[in-house]
C-alpha positions in Angstrom: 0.0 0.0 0.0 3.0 2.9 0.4 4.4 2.1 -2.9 1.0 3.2 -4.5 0.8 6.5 -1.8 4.3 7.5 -3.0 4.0 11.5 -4.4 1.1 12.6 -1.8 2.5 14.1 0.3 2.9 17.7 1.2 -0.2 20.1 0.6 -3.3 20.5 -1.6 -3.5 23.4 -3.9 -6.7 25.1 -3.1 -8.5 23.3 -6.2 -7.6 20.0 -4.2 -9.3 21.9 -1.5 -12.7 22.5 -2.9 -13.1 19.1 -4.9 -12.4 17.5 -1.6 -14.9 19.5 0.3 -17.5 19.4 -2.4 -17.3 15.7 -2.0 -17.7 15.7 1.6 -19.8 17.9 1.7 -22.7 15.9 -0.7 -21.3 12.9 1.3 -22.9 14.1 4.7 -26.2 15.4 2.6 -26.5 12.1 1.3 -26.1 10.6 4.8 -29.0 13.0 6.1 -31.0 12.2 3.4 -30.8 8.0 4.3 -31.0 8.7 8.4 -33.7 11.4 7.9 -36.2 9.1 5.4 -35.6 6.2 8.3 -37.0 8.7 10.8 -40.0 9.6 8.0 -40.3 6.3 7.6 -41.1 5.7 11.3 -42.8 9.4 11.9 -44.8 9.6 15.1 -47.5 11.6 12.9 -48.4 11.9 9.6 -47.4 15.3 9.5 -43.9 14.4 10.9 -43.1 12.2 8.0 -43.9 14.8 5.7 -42.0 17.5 7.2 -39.2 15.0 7.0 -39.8 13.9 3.8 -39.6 17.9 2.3 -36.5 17.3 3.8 -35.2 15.0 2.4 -35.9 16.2 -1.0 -34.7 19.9 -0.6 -31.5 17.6 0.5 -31.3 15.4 -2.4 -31.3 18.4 -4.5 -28.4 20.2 -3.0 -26.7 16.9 -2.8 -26.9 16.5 -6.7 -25.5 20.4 -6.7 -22.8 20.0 -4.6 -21.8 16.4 -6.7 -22.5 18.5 -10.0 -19.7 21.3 -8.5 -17.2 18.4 -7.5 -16.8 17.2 -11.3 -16.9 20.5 -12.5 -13.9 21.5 -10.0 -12.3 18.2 -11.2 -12.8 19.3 -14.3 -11.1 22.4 -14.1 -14.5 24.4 -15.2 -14.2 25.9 -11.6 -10.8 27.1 -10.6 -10.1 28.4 -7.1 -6.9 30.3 -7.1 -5.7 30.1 -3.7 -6.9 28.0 -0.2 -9.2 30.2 1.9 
């Protein structure tokens, strides 16, 4: 596994920066999304689940945003010059 690591080290440039935290970031939305429809799923009320279930949606959106930015970053459509 170290030989295949070899070259990593030392900083990210700040477009390193913002791929990585794009992808992150729709990671945790799309963990929200699964723990939040279990908790619709299982609503005490009606009107519970679909609160939760708005939720979820206006989630799954942003999640598809943030995924859409990643590749775009990766891309190099998106350039961040420098690391905040």
């Amino acid at each position: 596994m170290k030989e295949l690591i070899q070259g990593l080290d030392g900083p990210r440039t700040a477009q390193q920066e913002l791929f990585y935290d794009l992808e992150d970031a729709a990671a945790v939305i799309g963990w929200s999304v699964v723990e939040l429809t279990t908790l619709a799923a299982n609503g005490r009320t009606p009107d519970d689940a679909v609160a939760l279930m708005k939720i979820c949606a206006l989630l799954a959106v942003q999640q598809e945003k943030m995924g859409a930015y990643a590749g775009e970053v990766k891309e190099q459509r998106i350039v961040r010059s420098e690391a905040p």
